[in-house]
VMD Tcl script that builds the backbone (N, CA, C; Angstrom):
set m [mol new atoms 516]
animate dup $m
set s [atomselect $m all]
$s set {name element resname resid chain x y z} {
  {N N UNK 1 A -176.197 -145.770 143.440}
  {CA C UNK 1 A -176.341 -144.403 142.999}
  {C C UNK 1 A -176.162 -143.482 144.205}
  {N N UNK 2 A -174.976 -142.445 143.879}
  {CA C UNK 2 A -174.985 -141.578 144.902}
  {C C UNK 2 A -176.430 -140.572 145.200}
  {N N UNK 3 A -176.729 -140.832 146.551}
  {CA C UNK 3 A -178.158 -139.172 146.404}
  {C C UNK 3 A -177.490 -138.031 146.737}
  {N N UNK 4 A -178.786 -136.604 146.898}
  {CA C UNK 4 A -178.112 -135.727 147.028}
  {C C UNK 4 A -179.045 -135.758 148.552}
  {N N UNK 5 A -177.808 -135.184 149.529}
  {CA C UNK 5 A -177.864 -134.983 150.893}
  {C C UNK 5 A -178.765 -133.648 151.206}
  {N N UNK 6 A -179.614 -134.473 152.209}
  {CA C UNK 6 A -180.964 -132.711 152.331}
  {C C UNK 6 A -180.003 -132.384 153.448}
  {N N UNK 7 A -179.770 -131.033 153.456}
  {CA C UNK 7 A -179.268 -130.225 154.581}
  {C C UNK 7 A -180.095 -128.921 155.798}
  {N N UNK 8 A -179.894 -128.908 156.697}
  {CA C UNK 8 A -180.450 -127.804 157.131}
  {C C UNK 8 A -180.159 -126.599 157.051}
  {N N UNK 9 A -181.568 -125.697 156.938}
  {CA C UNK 9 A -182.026 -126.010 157.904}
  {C C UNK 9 A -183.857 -126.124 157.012}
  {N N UNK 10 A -183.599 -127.330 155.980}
  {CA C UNK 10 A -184.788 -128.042 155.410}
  {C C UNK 10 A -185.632 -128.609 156.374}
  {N N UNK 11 A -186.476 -127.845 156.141}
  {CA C UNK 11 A -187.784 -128.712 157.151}
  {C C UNK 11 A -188.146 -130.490 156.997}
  {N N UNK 12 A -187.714 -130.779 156.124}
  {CA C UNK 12 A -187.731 -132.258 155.866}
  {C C UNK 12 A -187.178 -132.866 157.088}
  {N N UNK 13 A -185.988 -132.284 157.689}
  {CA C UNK 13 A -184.970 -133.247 158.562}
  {C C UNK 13 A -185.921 -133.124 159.799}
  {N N UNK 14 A -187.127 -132.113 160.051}
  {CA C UNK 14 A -187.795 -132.193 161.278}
  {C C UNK 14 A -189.039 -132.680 161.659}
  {N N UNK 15 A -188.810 -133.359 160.598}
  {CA C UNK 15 A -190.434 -134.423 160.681}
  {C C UNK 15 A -189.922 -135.739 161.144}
  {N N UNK 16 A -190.985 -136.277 161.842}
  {CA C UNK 16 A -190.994 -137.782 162.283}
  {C C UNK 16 A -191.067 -138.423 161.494}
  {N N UNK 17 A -190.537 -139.758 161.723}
  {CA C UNK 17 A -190.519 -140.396 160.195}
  {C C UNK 17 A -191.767 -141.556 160.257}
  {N N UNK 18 A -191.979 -142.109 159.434}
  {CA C UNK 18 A -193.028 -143.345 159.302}
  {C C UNK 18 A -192.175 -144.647 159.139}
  {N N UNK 19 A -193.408 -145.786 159.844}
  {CA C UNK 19 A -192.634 -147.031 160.087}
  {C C UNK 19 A -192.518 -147.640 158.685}
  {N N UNK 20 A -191.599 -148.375 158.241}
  {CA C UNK 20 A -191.420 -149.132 156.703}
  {C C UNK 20 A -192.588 -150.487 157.325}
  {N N UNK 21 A -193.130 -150.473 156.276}
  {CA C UNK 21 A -194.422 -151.825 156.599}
  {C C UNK 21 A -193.480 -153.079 156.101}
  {N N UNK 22 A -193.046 -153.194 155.138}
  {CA C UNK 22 A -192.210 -154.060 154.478}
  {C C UNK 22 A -190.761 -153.849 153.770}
  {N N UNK 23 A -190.037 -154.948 153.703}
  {CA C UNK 23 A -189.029 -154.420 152.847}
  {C C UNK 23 A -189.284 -155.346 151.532}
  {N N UNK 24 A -189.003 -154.074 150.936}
  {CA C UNK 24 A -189.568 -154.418 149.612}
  {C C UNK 24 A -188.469 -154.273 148.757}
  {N N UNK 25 A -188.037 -154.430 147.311}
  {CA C UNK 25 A -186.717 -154.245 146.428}
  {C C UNK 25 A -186.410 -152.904 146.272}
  {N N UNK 26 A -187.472 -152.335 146.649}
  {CA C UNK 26 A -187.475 -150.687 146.544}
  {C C UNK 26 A -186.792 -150.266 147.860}
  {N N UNK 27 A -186.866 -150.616 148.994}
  {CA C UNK 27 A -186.459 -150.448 150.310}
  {C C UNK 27 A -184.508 -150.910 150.203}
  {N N UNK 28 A -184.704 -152.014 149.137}
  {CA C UNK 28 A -183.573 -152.375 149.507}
  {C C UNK 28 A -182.431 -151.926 148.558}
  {N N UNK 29 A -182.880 -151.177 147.431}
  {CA C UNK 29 A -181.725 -150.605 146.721}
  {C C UNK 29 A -181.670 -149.128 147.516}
  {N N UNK 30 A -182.602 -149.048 147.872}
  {CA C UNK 30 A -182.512 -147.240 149.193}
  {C C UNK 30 A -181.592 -147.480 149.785}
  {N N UNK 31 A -181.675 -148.412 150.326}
  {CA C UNK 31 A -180.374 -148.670 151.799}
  {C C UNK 31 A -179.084 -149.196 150.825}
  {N N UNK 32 A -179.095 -149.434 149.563}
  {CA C UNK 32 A -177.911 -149.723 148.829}
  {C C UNK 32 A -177.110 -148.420 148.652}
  {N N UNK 33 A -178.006 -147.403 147.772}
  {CA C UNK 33 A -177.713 -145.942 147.435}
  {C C UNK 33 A -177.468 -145.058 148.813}
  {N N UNK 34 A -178.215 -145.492 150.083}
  {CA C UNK 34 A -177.835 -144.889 151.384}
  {C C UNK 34 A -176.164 -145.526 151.188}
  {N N UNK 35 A -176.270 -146.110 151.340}
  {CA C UNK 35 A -174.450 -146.872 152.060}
  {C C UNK 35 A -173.294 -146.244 151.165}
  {N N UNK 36 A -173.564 -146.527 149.741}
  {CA C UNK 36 A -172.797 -145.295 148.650}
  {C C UNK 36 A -172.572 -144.088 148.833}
  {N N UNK 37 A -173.890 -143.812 149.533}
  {CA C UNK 37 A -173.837 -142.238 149.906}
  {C C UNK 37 A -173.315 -141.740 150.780}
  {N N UNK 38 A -173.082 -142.531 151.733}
  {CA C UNK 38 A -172.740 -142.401 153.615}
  {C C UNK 38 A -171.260 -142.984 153.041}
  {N N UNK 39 A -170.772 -143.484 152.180}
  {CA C UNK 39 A -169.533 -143.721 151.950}
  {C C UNK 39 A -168.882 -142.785 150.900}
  {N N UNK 40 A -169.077 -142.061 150.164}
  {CA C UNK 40 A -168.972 -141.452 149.423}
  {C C UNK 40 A -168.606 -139.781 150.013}
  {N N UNK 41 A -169.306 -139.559 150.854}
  {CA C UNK 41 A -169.681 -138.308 151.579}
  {C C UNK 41 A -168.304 -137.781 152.288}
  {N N UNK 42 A -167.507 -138.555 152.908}
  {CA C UNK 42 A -167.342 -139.850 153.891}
  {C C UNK 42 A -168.244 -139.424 155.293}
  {N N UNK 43 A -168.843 -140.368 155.635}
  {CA C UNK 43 A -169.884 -140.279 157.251}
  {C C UNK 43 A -169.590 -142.198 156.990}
  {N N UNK 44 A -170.315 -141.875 158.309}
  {CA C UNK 44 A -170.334 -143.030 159.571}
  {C C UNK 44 A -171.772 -143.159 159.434}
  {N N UNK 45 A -172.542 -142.913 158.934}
  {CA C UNK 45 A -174.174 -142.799 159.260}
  {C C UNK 45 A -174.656 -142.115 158.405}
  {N N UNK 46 A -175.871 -142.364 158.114}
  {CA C UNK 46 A -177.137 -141.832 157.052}
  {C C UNK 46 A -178.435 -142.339 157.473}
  {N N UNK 47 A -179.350 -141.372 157.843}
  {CA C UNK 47 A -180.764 -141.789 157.804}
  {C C UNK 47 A -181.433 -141.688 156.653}
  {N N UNK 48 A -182.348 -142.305 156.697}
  {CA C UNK 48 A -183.240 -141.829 155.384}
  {C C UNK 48 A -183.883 -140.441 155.123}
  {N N UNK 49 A -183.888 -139.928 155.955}
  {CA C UNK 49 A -184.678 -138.604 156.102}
  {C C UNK 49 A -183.544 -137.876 155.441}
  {N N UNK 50 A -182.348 -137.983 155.637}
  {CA C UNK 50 A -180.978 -137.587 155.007}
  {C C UNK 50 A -181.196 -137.111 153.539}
  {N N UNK 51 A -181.824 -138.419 152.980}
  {CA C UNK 51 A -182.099 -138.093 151.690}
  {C C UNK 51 A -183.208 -138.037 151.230}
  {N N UNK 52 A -183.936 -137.428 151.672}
  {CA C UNK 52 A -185.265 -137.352 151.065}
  {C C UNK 52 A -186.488 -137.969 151.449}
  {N N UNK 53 A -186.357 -138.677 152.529}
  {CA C UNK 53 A -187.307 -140.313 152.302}
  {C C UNK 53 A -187.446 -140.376 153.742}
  {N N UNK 54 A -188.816 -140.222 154.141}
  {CA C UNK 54 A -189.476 -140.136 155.392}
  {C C UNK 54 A -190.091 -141.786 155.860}
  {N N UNK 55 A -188.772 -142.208 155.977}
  {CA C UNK 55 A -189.399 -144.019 156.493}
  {C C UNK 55 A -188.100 -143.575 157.154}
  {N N UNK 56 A -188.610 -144.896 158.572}
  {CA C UNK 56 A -187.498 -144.963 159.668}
  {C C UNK 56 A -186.449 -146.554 158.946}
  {N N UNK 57 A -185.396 -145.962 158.822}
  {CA C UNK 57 A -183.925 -146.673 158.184}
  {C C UNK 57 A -183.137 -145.929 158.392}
  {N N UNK 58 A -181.750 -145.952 158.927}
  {CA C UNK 58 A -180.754 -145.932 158.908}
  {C C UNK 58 A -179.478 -146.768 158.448}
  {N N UNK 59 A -178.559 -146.368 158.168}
  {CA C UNK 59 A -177.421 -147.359 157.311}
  {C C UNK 59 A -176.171 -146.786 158.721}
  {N N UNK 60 A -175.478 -147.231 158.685}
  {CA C UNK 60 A -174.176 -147.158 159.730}
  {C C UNK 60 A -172.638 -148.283 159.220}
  {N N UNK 61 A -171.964 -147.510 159.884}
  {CA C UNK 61 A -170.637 -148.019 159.462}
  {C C UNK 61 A -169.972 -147.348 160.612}
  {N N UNK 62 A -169.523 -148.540 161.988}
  {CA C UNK 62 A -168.861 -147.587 162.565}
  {C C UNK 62 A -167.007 -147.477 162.733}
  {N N UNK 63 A -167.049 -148.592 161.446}
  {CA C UNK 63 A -165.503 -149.215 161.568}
  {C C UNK 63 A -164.523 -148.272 161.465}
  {N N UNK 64 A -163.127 -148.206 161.778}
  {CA C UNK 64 A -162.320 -147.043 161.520}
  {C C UNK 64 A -161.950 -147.254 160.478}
  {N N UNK 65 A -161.216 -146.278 159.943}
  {CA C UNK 65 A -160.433 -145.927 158.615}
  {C C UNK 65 A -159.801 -147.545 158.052}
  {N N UNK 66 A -158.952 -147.695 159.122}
  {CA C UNK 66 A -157.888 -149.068 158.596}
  {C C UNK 66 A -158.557 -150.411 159.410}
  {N N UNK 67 A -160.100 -150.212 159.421}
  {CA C UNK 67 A -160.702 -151.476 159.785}
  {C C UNK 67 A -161.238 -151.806 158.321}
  {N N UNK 68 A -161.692 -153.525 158.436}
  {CA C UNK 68 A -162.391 -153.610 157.176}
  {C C UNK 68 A -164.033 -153.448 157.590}
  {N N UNK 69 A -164.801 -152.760 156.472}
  {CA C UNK 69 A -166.349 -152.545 156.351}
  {C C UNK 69 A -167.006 -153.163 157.253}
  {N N UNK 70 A -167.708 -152.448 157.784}
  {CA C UNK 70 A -168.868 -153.069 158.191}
  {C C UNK 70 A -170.386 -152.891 158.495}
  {N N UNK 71 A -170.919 -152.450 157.022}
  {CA C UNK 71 A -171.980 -152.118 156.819}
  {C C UNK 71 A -173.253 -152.455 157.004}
  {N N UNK 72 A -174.006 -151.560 158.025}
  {CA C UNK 72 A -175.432 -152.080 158.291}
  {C C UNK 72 A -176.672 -151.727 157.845}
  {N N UNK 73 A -177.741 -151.867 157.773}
  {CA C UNK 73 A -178.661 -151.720 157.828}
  {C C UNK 73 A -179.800 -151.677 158.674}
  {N N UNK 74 A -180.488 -151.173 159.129}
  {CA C UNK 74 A -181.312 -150.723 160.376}
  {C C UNK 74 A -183.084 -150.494 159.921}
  {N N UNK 75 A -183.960 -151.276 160.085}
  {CA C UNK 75 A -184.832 -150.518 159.548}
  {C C UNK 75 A -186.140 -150.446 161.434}
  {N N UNK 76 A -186.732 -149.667 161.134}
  {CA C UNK 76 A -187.673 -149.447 162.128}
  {C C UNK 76 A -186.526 -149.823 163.671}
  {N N UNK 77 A -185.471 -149.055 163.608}
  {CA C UNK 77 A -184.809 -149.395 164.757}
  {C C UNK 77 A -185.436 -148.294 165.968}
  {N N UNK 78 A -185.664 -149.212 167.086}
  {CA C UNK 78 A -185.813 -149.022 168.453}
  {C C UNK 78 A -184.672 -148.957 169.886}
  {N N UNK 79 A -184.574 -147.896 170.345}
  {CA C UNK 79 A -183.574 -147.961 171.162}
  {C C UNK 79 A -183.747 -147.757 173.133}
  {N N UNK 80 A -182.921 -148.449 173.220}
  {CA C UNK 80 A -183.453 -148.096 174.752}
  {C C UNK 80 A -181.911 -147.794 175.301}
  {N N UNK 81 A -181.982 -146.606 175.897}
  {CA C UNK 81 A -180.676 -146.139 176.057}
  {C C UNK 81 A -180.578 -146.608 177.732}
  {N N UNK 82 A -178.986 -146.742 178.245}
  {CA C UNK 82 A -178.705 -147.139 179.249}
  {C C UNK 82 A -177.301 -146.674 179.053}
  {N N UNK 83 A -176.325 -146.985 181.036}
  {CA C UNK 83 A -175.137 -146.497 180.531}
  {C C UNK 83 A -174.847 -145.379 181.049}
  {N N UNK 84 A -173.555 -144.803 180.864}
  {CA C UNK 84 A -173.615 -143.453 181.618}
  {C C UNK 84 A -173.823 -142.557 180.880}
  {N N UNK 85 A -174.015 -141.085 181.029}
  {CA C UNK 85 A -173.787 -140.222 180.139}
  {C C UNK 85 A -172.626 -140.035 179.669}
  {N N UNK 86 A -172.183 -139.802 178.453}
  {CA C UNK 86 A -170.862 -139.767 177.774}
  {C C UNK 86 A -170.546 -138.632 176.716}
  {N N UNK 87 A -169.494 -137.553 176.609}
  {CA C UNK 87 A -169.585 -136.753 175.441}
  {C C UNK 87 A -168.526 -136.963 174.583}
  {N N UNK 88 A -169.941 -136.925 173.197}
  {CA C UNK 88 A -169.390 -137.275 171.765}
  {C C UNK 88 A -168.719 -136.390 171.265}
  {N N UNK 89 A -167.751 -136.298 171.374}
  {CA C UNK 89 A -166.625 -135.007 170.879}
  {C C UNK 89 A -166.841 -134.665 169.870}
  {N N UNK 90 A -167.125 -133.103 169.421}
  {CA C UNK 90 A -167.107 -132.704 167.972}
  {C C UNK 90 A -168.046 -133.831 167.357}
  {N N UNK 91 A -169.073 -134.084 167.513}
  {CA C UNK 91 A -169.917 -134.868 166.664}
  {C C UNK 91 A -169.901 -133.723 165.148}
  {N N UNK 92 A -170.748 -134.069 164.303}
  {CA C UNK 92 A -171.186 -133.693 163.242}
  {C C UNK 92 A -172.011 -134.071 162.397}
  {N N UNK 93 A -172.141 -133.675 161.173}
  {CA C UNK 93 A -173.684 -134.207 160.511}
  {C C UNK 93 A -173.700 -134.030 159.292}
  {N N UNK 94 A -173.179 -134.742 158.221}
  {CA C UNK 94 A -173.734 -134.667 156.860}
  {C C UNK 94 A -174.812 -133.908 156.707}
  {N N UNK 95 A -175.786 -133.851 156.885}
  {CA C UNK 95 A -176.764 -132.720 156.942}
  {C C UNK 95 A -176.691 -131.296 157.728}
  {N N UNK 96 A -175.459 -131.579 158.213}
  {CA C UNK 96 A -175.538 -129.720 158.955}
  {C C UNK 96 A -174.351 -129.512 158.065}
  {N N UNK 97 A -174.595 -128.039 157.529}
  {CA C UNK 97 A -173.622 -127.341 156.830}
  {C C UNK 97 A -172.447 -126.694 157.594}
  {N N UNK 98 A -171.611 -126.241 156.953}
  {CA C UNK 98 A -170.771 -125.144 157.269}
  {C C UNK 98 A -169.424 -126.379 158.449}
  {N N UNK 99 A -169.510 -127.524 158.138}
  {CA C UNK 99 A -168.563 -128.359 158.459}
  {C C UNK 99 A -168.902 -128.297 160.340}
  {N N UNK 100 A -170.019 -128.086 160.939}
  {CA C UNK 100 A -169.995 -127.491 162.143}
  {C C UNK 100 A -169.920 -129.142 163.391}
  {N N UNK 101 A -169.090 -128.423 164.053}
  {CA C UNK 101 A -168.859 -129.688 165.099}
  {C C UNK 101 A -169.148 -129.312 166.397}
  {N N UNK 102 A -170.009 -130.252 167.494}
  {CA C UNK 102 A -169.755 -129.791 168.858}
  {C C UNK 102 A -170.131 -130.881 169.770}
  {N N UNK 103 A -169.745 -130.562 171.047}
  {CA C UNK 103 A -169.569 -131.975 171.771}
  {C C UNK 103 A -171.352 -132.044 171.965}
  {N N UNK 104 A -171.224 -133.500 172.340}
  {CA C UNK 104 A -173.121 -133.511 172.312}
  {C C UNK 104 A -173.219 -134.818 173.542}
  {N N UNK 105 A -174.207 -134.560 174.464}
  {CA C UNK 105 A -173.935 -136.064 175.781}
  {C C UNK 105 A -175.135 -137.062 174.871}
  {N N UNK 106 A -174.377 -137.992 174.968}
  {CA C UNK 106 A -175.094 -139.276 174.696}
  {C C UNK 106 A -175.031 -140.605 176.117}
  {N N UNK 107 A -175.758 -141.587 175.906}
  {CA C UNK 107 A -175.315 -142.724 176.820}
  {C C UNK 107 A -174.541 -144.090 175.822}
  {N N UNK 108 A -173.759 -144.229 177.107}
  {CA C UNK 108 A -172.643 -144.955 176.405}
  {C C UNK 108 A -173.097 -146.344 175.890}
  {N N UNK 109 A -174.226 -146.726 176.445}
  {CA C UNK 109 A -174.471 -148.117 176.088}
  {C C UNK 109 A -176.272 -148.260 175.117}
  {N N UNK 110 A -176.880 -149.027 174.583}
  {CA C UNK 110 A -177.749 -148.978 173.614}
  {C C UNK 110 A -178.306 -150.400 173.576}
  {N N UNK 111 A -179.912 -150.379 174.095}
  {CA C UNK 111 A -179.812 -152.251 173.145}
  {C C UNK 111 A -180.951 -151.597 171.979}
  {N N UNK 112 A -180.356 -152.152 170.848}
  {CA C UNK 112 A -180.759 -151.777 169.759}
  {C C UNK 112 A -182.032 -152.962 168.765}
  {N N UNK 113 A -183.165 -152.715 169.406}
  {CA C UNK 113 A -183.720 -153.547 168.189}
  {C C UNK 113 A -184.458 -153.337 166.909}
  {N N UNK 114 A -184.301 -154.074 165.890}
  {CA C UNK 114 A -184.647 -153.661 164.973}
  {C C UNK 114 A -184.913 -154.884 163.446}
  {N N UNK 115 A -184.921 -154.287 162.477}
  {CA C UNK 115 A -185.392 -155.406 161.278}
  {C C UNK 115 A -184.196 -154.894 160.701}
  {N N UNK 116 A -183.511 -156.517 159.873}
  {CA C UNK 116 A -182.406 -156.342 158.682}
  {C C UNK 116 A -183.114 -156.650 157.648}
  {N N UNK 117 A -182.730 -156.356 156.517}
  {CA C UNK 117 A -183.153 -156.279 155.019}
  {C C UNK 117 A -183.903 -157.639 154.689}
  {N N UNK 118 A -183.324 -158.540 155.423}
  {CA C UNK 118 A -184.370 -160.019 155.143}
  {C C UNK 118 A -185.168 -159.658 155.946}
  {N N UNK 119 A -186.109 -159.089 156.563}
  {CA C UNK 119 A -187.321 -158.974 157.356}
  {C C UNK 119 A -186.887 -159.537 158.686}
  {N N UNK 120 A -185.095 -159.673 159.421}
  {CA C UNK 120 A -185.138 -160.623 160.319}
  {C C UNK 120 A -185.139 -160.016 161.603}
  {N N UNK 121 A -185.571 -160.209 163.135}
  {CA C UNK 121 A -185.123 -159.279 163.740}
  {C C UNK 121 A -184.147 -158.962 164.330}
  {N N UNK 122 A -183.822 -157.933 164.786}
  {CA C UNK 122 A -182.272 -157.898 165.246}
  {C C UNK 122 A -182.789 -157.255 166.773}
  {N N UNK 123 A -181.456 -158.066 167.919}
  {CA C UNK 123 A -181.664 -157.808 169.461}
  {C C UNK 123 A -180.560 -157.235 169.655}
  {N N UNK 124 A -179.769 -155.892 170.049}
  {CA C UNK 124 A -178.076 -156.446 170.380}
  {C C UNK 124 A -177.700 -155.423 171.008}
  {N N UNK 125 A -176.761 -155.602 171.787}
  {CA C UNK 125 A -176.473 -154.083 173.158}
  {C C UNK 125 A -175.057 -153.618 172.199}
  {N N UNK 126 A -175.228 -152.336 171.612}
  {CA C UNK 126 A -173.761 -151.877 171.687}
  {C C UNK 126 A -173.246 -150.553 172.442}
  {N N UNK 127 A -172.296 -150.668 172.056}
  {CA C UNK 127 A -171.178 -149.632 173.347}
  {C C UNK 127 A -170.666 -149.153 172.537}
  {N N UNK 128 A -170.082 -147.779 173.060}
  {CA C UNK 128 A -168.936 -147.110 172.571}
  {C C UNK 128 A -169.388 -146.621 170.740}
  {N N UNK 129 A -168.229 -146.082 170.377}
  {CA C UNK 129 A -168.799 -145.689 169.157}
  {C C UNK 129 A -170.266 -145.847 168.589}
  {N N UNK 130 A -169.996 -147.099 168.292}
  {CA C UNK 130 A -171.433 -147.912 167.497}
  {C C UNK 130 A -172.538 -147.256 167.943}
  {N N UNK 131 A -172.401 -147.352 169.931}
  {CA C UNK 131 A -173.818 -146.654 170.743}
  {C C UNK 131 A -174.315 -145.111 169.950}
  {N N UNK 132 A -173.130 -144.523 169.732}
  {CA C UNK 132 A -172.956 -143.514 169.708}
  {C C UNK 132 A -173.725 -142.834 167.967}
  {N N UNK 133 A -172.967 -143.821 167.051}
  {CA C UNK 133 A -173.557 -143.441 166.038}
  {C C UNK 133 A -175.266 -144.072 165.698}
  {N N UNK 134 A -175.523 -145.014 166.284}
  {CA C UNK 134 A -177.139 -145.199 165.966}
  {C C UNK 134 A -177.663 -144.212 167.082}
  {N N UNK 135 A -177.680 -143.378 168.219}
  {CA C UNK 135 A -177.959 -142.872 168.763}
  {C C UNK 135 A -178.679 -141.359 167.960}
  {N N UNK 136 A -177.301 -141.282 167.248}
  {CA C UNK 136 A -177.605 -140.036 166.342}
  {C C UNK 136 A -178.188 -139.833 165.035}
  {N N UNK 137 A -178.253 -141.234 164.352}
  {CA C UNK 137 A -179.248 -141.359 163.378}
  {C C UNK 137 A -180.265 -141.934 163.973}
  {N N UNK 138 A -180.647 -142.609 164.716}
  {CA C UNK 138 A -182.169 -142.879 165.327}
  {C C UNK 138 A -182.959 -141.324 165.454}
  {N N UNK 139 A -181.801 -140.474 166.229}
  {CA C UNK 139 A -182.527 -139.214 166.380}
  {C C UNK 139 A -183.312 -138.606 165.168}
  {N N UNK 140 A -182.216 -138.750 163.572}
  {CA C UNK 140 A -182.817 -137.865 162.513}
  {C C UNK 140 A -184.632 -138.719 162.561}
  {N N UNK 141 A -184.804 -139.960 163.112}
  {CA C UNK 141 A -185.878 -140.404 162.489}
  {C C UNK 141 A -187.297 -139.949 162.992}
  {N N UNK 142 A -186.562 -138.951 164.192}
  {CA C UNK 142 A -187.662 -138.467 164.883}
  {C C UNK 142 A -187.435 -137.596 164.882}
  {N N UNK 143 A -187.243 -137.075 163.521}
  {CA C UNK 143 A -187.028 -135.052 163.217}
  {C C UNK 143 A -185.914 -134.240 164.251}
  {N N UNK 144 A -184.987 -135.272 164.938}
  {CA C UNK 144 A -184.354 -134.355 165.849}
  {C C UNK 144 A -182.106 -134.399 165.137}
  {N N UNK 145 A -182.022 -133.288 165.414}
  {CA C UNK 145 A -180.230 -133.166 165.010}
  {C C UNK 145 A -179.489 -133.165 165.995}
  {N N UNK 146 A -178.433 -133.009 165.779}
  {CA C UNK 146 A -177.603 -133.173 166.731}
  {C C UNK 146 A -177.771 -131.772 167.284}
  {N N UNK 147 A -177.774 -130.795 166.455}
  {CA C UNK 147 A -177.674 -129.312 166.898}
  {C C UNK 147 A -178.894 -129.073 167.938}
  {N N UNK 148 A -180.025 -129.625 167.806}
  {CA C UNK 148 A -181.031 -129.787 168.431}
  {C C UNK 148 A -180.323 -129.786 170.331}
  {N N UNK 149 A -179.520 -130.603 170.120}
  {CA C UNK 149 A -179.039 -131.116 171.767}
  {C C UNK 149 A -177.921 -130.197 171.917}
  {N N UNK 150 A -177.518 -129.303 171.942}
  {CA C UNK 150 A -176.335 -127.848 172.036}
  {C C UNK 150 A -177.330 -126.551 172.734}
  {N N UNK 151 A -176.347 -125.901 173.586}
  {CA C UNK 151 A -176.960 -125.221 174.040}
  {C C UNK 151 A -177.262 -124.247 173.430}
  {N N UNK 152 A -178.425 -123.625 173.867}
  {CA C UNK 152 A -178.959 -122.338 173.042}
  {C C UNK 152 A -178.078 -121.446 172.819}
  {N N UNK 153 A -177.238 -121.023 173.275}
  {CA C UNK 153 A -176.159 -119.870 173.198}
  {C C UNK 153 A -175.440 -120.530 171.534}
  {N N UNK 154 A -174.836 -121.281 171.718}
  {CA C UNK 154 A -173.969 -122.361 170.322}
  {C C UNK 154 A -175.166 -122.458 169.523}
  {N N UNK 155 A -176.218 -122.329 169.586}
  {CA C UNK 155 A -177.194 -122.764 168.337}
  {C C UNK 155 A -177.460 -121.631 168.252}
  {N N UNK 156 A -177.591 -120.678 168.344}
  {CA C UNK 156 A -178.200 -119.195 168.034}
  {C C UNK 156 A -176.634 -118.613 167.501}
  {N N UNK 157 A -175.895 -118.442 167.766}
  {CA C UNK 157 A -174.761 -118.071 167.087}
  {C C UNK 157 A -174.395 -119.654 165.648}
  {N N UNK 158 A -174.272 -120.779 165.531}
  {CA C UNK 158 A -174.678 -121.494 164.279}
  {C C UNK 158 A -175.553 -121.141 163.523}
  {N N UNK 159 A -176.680 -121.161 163.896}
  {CA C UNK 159 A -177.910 -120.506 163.295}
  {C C UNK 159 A -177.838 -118.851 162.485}
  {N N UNK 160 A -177.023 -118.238 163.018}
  {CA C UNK 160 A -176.482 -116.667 162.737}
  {C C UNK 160 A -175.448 -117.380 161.071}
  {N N UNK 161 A -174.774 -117.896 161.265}
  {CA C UNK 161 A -173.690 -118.646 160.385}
  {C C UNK 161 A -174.481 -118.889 158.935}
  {N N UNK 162 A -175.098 -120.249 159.432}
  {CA C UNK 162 A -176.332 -120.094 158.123}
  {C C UNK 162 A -176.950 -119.782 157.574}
  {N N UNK 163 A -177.534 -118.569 158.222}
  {CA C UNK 163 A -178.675 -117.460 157.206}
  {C C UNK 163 A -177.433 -116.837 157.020}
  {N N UNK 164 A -176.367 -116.416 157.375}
  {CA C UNK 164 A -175.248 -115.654 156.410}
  {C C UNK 164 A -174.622 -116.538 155.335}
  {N N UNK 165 A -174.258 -117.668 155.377}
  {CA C UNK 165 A -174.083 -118.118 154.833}
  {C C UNK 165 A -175.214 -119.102 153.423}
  {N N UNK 166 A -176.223 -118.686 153.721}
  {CA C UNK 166 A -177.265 -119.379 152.709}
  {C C UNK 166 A -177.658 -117.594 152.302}
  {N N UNK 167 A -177.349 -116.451 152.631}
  {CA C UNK 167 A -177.524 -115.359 151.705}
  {C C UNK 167 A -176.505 -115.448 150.863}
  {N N UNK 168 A -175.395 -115.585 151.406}
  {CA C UNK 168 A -174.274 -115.577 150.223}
  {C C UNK 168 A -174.291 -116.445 148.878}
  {N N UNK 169 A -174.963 -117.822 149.527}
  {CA C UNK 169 A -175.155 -118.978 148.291}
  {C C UNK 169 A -176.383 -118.440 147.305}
  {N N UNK 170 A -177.345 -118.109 148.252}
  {CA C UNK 170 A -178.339 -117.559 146.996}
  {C C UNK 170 A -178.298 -116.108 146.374}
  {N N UNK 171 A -177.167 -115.040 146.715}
  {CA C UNK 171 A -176.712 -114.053 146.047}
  {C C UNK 171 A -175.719 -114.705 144.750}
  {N N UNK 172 A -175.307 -115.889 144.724}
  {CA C UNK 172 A -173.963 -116.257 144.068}
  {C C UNK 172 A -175.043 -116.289 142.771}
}
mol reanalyze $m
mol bondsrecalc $m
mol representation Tube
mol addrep $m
């Protein structure tokens, strides 16, 4: 089932999220309807907070266009960043409106641990893209966006965008 995507600037996306105690069948058709959704949208990534749902999970896909799938699941993921600093060109965000893109520094490398849907754990260093996209959904799980990391000048003029643009939607 496709969900519907919370956008900002919903206070939902700025809360910390809570740890999943278990995965349960309920946990695991979430991360089913996440992956539909994060595919559907088209994105590379979906947190749960994305849609509604204040548990730490993320779903990811960082394959290209003419790669085949490769869909994950992430739950209570932990990151320890390493690596150089690196900028993510034009990142973006299913949850930020108005199609808005801007470069954002991340580190290039990640060891990522975490639980897969069988309760199993997962250890694993990635690079490049991959680093890149759990970097930025780990963030939603701790109430933070990408816009969050842009300088104040670019976020105060975005920010100008959206209250013009969310008067216009609620005049319509």
């Amino acid at each position: 089932m496709i969900l519907d995507i919370v956008t900002y600037p919903d206070p939902r996306l700025k809360q910390p999220c809570e740890p999943v105690a278990e995965v349960t069948d309920e946990i695991r058709r979430l991360a089913a309807d996440m992956l539909e959704t994060m595919y559907a949208a088209p994105g590379v990534g979906l947190a749960a907070p994305q849609v509604g749902r204040n548990i730490r999970m993320l779903v990811m896909d960082p394959a290209g266009k003419d790669e085949e799938k490769q869909p994950r699941v992430l739950i209570n993921p932990v990151l320890e960043l390493s690596g150089e600093d690196v900028v993510s060109e034009l990142e973006g965000c299913l949850s930020v409106p108005l199609n808005y893109r801007a470069d954002v520094i991340r580190k290039s490398r990640v060891l990522l641990k975490a639980m897969d849907l069988d309760g199993n754990s997962i250890a694993e260093e990635l690079e490049g893209f991959p680093a890149i996209v759990v970097q930025h959904e780990a963030d939603h799980l701790d109430g933070v966006l990408f816009i969050d990391r842009i300088s104040r000048l670019r976020r105060t003029l975005y920010d100008s965008k959206v209250k013009k643009w969310l008067k216009r939607k609620n005049a319509a």
